[in-house]
VEXTITOR-380087 format. One record per residue (C-alpha): residue number from 1; residue in one letter; y, x, z. Coordinates in nm, 2 decimals, m for minus. Layout:
<pts>
<pt seq="NUM" type="a" y="Y" x="X" z="Z"/>
...
</pts>
This chain:
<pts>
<pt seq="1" type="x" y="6.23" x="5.23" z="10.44"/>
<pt seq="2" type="x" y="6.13" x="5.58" z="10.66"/>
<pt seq="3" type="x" y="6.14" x="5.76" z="10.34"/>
<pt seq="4" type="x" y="6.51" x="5.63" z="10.24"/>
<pt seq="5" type="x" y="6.60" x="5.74" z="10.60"/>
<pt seq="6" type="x" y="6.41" x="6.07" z="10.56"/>
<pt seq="7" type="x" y="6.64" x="6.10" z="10.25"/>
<pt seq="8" type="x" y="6.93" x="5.97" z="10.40"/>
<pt seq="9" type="x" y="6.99" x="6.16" z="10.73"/>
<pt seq="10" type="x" y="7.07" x="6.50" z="10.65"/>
<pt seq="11" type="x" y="7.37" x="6.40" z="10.52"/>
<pt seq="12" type="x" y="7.47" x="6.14" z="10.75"/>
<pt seq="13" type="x" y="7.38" x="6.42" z="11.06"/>
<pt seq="14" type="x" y="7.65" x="6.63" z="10.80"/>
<pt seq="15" type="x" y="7.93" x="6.38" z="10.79"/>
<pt seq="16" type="x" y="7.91" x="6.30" z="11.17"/>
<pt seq="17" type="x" y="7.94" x="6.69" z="11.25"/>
<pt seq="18" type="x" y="8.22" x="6.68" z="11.02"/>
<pt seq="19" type="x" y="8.38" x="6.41" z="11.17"/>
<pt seq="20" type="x" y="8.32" x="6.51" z="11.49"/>
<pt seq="21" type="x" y="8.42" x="6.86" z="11.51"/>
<pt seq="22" type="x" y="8.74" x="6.99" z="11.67"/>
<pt seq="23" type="x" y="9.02" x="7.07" z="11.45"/>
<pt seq="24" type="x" y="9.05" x="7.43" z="11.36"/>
<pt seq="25" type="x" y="9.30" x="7.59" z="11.54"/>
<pt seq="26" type="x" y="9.61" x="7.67" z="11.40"/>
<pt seq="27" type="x" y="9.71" x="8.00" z="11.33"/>
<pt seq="28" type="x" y="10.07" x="8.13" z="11.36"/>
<pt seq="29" type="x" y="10.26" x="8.25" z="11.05"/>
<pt seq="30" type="x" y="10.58" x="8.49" z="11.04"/>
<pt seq="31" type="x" y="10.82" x="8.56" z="10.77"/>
<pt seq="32" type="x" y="11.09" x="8.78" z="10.80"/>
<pt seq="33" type="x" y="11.38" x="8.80" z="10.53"/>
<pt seq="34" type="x" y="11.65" x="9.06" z="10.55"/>
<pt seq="35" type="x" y="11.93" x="9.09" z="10.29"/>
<pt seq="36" type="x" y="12.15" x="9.43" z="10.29"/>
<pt seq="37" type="x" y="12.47" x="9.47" z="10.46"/>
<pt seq="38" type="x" y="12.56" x="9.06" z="10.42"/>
<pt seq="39" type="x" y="12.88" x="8.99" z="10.62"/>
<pt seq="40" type="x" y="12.87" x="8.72" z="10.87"/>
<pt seq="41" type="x" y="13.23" x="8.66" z="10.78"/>
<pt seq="42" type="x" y="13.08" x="8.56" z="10.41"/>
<pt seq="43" type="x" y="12.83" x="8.37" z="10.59"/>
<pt seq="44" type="x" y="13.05" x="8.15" z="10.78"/>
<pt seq="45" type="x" y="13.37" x="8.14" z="10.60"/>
<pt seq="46" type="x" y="13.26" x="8.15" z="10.22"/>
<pt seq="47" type="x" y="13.42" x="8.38" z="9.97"/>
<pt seq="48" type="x" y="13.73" x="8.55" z="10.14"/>
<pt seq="49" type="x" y="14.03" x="8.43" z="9.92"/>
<pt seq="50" type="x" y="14.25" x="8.79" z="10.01"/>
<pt seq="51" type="x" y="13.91" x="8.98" z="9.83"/>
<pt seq="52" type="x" y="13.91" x="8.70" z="9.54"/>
<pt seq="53" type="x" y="14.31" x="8.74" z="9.53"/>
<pt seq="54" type="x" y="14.26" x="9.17" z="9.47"/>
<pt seq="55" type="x" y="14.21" x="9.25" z="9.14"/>
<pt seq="56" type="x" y="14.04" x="9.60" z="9.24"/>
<pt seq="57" type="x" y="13.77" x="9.36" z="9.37"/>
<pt seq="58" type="x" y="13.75" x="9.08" z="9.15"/>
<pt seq="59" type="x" y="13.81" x="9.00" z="8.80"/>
<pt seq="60" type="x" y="14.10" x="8.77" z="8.77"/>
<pt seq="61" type="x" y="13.93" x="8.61" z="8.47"/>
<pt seq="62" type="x" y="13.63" x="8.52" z="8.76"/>
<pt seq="63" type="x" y="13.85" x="8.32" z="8.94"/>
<pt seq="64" type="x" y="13.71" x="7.96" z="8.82"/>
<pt seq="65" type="x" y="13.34" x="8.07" z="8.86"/>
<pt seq="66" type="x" y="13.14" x="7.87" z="9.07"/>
<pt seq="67" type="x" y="13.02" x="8.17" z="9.23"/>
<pt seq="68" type="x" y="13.31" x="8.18" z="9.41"/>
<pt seq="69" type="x" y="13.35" x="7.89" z="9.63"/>
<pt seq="70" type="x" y="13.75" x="7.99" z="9.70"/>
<pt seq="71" type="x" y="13.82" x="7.86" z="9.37"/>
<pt seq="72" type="x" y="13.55" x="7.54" z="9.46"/>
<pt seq="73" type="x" y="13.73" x="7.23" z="9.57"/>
<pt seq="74" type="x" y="13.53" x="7.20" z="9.87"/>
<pt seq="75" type="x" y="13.63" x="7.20" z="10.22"/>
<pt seq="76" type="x" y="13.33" x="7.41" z="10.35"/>
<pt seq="77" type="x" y="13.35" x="7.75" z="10.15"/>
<pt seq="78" type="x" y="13.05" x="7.89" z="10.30"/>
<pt seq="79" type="x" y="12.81" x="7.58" z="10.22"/>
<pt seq="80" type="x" y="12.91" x="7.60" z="9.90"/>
<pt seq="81" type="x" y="12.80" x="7.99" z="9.90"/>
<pt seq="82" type="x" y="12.48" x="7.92" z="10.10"/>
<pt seq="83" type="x" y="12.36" x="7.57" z="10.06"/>
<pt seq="84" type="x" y="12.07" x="7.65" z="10.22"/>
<pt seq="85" type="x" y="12.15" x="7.84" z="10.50"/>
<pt seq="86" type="x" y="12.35" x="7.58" z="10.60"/>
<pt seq="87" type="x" y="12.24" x="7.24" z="10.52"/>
<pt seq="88" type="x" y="11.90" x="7.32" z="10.63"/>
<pt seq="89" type="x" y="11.85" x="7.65" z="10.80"/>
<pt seq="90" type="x" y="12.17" x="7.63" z="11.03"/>
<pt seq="91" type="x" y="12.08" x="7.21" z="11.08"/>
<pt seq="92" type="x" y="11.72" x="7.24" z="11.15"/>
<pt seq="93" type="x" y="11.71" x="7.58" z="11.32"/>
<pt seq="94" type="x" y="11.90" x="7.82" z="11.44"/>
<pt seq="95" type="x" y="12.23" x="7.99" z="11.27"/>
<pt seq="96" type="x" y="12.41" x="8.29" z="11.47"/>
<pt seq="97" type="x" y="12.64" x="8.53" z="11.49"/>
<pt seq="98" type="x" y="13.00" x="8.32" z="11.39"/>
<pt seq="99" type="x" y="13.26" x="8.53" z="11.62"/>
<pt seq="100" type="x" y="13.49" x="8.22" z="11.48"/>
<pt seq="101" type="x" y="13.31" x="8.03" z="11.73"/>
<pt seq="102" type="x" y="13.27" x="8.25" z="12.00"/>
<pt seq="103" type="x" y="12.95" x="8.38" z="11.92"/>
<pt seq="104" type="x" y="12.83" x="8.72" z="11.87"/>
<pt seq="105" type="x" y="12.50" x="8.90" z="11.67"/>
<pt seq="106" type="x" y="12.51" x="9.28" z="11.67"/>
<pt seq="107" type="x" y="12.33" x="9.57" z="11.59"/>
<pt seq="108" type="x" y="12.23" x="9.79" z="11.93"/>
<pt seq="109" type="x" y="12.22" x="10.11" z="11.76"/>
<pt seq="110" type="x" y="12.56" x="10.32" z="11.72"/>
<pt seq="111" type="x" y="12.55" x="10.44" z="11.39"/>
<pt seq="112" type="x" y="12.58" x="10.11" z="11.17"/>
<pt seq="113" type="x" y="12.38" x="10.15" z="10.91"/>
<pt seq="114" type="x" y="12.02" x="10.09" z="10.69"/>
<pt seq="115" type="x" y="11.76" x="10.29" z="10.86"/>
<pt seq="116" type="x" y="11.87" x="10.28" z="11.17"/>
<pt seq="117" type="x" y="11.92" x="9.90" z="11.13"/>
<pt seq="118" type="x" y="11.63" x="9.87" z="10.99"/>
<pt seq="119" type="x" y="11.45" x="10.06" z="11.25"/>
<pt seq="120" type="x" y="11.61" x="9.84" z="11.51"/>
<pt seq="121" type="x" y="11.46" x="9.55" z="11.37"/>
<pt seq="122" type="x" y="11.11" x="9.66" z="11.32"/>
<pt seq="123" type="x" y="11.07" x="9.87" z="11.64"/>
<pt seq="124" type="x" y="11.30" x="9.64" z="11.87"/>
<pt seq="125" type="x" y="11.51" x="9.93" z="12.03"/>
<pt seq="126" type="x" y="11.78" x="10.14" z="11.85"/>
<pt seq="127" type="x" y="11.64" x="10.55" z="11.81"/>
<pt seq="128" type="x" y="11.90" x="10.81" z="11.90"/>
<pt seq="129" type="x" y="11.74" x="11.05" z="11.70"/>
<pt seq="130" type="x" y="11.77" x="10.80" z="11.34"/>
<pt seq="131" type="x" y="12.14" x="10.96" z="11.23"/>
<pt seq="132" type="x" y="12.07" x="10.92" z="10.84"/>
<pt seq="133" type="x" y="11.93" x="10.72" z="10.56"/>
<pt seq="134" type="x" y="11.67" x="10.99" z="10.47"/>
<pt seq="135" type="x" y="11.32" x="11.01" z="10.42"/>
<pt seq="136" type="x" y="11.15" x="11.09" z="10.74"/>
<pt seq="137" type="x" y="10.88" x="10.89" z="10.86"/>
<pt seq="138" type="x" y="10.98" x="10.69" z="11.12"/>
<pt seq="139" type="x" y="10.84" x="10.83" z="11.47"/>
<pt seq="140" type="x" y="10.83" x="10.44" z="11.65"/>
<pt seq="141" type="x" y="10.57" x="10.19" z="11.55"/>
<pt seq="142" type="x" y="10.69" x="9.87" z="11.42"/>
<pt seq="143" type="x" y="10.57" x="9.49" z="11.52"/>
<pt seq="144" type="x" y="10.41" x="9.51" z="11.20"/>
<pt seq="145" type="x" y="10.20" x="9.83" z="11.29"/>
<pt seq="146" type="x" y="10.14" x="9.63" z="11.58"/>
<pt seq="147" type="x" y="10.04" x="9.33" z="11.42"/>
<pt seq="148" type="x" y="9.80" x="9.44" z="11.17"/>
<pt seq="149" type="x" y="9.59" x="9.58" z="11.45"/>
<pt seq="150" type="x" y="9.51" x="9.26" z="11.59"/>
<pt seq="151" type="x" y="9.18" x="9.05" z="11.52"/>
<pt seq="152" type="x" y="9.30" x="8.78" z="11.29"/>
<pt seq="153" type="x" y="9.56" x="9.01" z="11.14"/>
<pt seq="154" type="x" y="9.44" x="9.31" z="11.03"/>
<pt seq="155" type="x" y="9.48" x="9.31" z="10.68"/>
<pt seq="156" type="x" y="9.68" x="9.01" z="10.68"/>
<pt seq="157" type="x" y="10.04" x="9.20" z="10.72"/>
<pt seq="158" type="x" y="10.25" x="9.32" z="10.44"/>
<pt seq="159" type="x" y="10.62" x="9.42" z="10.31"/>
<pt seq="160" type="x" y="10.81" x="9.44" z="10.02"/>
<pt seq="161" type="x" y="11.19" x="9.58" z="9.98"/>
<pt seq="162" type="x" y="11.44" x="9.67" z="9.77"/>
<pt seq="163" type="x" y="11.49" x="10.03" z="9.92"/>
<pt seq="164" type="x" y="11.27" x="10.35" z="9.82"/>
<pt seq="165" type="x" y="11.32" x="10.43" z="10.22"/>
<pt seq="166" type="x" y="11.08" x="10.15" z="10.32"/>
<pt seq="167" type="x" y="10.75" x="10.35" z="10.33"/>
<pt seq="168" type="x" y="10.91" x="10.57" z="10.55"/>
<pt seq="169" type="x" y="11.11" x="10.32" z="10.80"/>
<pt seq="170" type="x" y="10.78" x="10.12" z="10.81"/>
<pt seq="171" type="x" y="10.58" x="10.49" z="10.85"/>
<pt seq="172" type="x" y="10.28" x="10.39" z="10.60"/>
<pt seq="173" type="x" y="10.17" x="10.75" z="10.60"/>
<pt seq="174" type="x" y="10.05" x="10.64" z="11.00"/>
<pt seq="175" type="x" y="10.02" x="10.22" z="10.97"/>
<pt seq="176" type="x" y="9.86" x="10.21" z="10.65"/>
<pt seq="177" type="x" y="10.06" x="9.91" z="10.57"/>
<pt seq="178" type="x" y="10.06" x="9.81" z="10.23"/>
<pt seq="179" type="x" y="10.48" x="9.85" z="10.14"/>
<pt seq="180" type="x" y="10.62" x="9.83" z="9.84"/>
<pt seq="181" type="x" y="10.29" x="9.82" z="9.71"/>
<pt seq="182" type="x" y="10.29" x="9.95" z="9.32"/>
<pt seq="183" type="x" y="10.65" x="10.02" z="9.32"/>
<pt seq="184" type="x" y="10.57" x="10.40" z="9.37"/>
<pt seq="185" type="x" y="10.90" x="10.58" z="9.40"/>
<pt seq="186" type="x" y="11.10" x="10.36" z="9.13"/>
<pt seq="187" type="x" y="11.40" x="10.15" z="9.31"/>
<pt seq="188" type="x" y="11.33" x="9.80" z="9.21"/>
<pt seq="189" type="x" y="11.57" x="9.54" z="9.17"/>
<pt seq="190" type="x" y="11.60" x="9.22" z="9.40"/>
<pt seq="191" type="x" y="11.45" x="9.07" z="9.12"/>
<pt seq="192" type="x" y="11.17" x="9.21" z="9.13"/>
<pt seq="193" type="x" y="11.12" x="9.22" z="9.49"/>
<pt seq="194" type="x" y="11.14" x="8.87" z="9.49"/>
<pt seq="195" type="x" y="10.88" x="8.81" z="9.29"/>
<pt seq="196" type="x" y="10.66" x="9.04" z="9.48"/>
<pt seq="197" type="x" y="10.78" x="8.83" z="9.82"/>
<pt seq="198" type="x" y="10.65" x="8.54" z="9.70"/>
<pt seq="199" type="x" y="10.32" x="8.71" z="9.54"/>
<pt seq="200" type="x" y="10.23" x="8.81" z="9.89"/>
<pt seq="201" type="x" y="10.29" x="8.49" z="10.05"/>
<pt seq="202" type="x" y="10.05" x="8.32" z="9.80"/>
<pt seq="203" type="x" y="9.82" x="8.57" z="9.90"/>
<pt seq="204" type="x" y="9.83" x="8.41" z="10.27"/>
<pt seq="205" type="x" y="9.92" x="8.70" z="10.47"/>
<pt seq="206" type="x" y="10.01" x="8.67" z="10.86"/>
<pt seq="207" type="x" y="10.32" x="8.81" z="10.85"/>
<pt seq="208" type="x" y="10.52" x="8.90" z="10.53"/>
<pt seq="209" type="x" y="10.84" x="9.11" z="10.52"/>
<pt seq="210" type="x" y="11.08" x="9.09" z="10.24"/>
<pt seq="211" type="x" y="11.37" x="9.29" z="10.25"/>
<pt seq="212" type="x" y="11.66" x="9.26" z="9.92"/>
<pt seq="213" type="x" y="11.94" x="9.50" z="9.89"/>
<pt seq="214" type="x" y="12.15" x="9.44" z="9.62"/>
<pt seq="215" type="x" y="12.41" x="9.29" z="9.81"/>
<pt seq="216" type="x" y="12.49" x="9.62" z="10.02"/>
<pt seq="217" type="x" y="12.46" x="9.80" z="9.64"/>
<pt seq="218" type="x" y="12.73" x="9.59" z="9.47"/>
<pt seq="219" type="x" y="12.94" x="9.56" z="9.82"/>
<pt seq="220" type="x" y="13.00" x="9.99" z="9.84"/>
<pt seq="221" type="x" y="13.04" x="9.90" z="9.44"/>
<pt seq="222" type="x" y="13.34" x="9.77" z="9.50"/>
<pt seq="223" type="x" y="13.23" x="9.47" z="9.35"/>
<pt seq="224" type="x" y="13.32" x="9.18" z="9.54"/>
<pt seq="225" type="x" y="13.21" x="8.86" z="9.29"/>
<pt seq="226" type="x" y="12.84" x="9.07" z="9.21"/>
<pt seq="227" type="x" y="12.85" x="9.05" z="9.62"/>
<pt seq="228" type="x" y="12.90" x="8.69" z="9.63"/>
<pt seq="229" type="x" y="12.66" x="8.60" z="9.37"/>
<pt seq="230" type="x" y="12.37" x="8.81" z="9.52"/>
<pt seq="231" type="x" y="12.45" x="8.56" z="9.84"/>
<pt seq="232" type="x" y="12.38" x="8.26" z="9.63"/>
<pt seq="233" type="x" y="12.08" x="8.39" z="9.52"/>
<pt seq="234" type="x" y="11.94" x="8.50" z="9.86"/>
<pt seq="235" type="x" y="12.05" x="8.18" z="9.95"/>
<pt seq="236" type="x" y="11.80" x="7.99" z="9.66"/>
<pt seq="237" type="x" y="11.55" x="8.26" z="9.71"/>
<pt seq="238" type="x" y="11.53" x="8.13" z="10.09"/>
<pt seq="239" type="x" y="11.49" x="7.78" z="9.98"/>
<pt seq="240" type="x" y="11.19" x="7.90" z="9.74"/>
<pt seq="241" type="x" y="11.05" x="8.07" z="10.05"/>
<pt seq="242" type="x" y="11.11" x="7.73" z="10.27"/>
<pt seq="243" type="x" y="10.96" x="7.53" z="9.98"/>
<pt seq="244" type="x" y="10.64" x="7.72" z="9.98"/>
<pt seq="245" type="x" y="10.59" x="7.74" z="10.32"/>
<pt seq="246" type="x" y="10.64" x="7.35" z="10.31"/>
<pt seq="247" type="x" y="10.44" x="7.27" z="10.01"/>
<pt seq="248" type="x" y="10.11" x="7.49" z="10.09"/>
<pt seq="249" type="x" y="9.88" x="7.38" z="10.44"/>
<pt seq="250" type="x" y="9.83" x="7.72" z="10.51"/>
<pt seq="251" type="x" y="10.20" x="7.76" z="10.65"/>
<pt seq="252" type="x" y="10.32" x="7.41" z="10.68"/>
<pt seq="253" type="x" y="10.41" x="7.35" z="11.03"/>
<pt seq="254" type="x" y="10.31" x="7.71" z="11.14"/>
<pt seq="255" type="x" y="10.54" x="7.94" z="10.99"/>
<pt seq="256" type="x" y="10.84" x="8.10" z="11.17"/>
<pt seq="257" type="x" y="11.10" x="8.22" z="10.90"/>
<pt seq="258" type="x" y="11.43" x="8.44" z="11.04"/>
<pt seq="259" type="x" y="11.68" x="8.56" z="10.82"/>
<pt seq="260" type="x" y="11.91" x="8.87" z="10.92"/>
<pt seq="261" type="x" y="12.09" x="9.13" z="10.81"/>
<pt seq="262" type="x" y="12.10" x="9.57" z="10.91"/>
<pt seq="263" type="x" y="12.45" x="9.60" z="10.95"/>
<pt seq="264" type="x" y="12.78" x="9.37" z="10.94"/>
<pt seq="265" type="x" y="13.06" x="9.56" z="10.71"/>
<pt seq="266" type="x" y="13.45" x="9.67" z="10.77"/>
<pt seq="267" type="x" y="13.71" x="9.44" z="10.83"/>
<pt seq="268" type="x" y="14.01" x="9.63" z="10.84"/>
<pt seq="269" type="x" y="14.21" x="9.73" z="10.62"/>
<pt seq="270" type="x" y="14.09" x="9.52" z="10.36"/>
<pt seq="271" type="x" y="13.86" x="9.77" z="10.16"/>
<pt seq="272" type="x" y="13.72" x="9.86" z="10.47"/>
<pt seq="273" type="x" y="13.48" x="9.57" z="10.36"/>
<pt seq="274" type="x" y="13.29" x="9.82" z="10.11"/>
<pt seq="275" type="x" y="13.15" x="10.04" z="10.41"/>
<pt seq="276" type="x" y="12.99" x="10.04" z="10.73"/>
<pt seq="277" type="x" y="12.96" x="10.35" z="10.98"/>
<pt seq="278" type="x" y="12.99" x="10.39" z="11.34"/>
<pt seq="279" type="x" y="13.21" x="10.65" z="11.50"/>
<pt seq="280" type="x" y="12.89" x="10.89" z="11.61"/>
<pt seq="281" type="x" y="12.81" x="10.90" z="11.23"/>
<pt seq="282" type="x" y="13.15" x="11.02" z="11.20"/>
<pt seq="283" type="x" y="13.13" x="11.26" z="11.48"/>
<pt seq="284" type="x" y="12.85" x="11.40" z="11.33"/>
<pt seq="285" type="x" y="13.00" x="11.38" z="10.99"/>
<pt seq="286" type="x" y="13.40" x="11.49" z="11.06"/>
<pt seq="287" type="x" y="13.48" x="11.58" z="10.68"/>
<pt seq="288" type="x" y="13.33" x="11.21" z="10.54"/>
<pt seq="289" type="x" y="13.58" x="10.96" z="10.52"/>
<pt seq="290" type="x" y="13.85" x="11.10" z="10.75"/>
<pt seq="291" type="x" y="14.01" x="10.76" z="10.79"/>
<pt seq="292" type="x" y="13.76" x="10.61" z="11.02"/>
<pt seq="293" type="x" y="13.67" x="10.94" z="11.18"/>
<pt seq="294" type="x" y="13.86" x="10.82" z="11.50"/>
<pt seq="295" type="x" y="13.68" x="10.48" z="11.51"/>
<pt seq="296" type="x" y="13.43" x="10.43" z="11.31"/>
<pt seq="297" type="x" y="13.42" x="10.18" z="10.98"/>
<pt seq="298" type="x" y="13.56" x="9.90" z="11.28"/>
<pt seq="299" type="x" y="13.31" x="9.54" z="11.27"/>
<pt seq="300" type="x" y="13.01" x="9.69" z="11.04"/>
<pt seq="301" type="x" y="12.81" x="9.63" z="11.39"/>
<pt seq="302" type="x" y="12.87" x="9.26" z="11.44"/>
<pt seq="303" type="x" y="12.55" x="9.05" z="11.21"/>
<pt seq="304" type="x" y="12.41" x="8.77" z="11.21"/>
<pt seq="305" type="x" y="12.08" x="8.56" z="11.30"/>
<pt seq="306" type="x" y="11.92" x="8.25" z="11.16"/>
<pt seq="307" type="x" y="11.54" x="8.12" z="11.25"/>
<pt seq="308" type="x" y="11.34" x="7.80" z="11.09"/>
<pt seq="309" type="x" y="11.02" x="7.67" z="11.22"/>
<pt seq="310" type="x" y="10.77" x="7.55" z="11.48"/>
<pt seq="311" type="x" y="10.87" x="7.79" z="11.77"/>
<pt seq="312" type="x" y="11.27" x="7.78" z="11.71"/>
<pt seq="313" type="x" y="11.43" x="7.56" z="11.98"/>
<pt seq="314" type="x" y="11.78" x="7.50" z="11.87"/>
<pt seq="315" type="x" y="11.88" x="7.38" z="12.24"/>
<pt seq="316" type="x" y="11.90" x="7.75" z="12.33"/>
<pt seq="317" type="x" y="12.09" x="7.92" z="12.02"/>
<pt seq="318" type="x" y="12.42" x="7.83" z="12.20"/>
<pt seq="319" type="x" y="12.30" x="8.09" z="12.49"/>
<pt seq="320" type="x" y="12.46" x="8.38" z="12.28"/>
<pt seq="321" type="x" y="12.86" x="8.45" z="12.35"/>
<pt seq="322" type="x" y="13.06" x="8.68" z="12.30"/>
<pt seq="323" type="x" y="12.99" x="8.82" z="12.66"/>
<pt seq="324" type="x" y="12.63" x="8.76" z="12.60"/>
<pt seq="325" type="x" y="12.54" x="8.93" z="12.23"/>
<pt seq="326" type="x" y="12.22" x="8.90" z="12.06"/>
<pt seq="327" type="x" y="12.12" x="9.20" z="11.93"/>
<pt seq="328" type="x" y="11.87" x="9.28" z="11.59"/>
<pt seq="329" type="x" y="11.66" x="9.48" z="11.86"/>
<pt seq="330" type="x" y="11.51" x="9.10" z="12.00"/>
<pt seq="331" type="x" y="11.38" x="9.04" z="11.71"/>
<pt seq="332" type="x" y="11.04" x="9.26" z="11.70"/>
<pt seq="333" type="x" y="10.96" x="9.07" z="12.02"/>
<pt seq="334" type="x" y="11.06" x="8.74" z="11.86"/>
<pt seq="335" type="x" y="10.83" x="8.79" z="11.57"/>
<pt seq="336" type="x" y="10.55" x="8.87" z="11.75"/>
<pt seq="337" type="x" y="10.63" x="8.60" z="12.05"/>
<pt seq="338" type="x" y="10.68" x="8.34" z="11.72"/>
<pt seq="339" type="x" y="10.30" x="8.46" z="11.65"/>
<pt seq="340" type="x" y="10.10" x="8.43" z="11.96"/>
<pt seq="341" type="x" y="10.07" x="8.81" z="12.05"/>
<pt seq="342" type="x" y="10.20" x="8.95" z="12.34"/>
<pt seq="343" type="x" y="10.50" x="9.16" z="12.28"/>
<pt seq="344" type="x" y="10.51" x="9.38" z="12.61"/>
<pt seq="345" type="x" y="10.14" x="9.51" z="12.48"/>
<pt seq="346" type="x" y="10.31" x="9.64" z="12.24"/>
<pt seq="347" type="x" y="10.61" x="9.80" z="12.39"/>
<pt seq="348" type="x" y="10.73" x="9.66" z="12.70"/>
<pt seq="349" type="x" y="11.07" x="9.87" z="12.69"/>
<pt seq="350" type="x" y="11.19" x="9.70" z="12.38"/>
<pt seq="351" type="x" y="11.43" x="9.40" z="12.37"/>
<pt seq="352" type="x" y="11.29" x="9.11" z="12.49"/>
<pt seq="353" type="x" y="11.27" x="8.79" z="12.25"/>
<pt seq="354" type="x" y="11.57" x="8.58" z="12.16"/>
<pt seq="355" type="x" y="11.62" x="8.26" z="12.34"/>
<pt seq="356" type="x" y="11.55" x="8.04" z="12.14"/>
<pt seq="357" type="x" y="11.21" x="8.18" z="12.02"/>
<pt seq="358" type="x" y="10.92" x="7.97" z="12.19"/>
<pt seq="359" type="x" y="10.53" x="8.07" z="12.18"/>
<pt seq="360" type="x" y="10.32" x="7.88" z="11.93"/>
</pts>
């Protein structure tokens, strides 16, 4: 009897501690997903039936594609564009930026477009100095930077985009951030990039950035349908993303996911909708475009916002009117607020988190 207890207890001493022993904590996750120069008027209204209706913008033969939800008999044009977005995304957490409603996104930098967008983002505060989409390296540090020089991050932080400029937005040659990682200098497609967003969030980073591009691409092409169908697939690459995150217990119920853009796009005249500049560009600039020189390329300011997870409290997206904007500068701060770290360490002169971004 002592000797089957001899034999025994080791291993019931080992299920008891096992039983016994206080869950392990859970660690926050981020994901951030941006996609080029996406209209929030596509976002919220669906394919624009004056675009569809211009044959400089979209093949007439096109018209009964089911990419193009104005030709869909469906009463909600923009669900049928982004399904995702918003029957889960907009339902479950937070959706932004429809001036329809009275609400209002923007970008707080002047000059309207990618870097400095981008730069926004990453850094939370707009940078006078950005004026073009060249390669410099980026002077601010990002929340990335920031991140990956945390215990329990370091080495757990990574991007991916569909832009050659990201290495130097992002200012590996200081953070040492693994971007674009094996793309060397080659402009991949959103394809591609996909695929390499998903490889790095099987590889269970801490925070993953995945930025696509080809809807700004086909939008200055002129190319109103490609537009549109890039939307549907960001839309199904965020549900892959979602799905992940959901199916794999390293995420699940600890991942914050936001969804933005860099820049909103013209409104008027109509093929205003291919550009985006604001009037200091054009200041700088007085020979480019001469017919926005005065104003600027008018709306390509106004974006939009959308958050999923355990720290998004929908109660508080209805905060942002359009005397009270969001801007893309809040969220660095929500991304690191969304992950436990404190974002005034980091820079407590940037934009403070959105609303409706709670700590873990």
């Amino acid at each position: 009897m002592r000797s089957w207890i001899r034999f025994f207890a080791p291993a019931f001493v080992a299920v008891f501690a096992l039983l016994t022993a206080p869950a392990m904590a859970a660690e926050p996750k981020l994901v951030l997903v941006t996609f080029d120069g996406v209209r929030w008027q596509d976002v919220f209204r669906g394919a624009d039936p004056r675009l569809v209706d211009d044959k400089a913008f979209v093949n007439p033969d096109l018209k009964s594609d089911v990419l193009d939800p104005a030709y869909v008999q469906v009463k909600d044009r923009a669900a049928a564009l982004m399904p995702f977005l918003h029957g889960v995304v907009a339902k479950q957490g937070v959706l932004i930026g429809n001036r329809d409603q009275g609400q209002c996104a923007s970008v707080a930098n002047d000059m309207w477009f990618s870097y400095p967008g981008y730069s926004e983002i990453i850094t939370g505060k707009p940078d006078p100095n950005i004026v073009e989409n060249d390669k410099i390296w980026n002077p601010r540090p990002s929340f990335l930077e920031y991140a990956n020089q945390k215990p329990g991050f370091r080495g757990k932080v990574a991007m991916v985009g569909t832009w050659t400029l990201f290495p130097y937005i992002l200012n590996t040659q200081r953070s040492k951030l693994p971007v674009n990682h094996g793309f060397g200098d080659a402009y991949p497609t959103d394809t591609r990039t996909g695929r390499e967003g998903l490889a790095l969030l099987k590889a269970h980073n801490r925070v993953t950035y995945i930025a696509f591009g080809d809807t700004d691409e086909l939008a200055h092409a002129g190319d109103y349908a490609g537009y549109l169908a890039a939307m549907e697939r960001a839309d199904e690459y965020l549900r892959q993303v979602w799905d992940l995150i959901q199916s794999d217990p390293y995420y699940r119920d600890q991942t914050t996911m936001i969804v933005s853009t860099d820049h909103g796009r013209g409104k008027e005249p109509l093929s205003a909708w291919r550009d985006h500049a604001g009037k200091r560009y054009f200041d700088l600039n007085p020979t480019y475009q001469p017919e926005f020189n005065a104003t600027g390329v008018i709306g390509s300011d106004e974006v939009w916002i959308a958050a999923l997870g355990p720290t998004i409290d929908r109660a508080k997206a209805p905060a942002y009117t359009l005397q009270n904007c969001a801007y893309s500068a809040q969220i660095a701060s929500s991304a690191l607020s969304a992950v436990g770290l404190d974002w005034r360490a980091f820079d407590p002169t940037i934009a403070k988190p959105l609303s409706f971004v709670k700590k873990p």
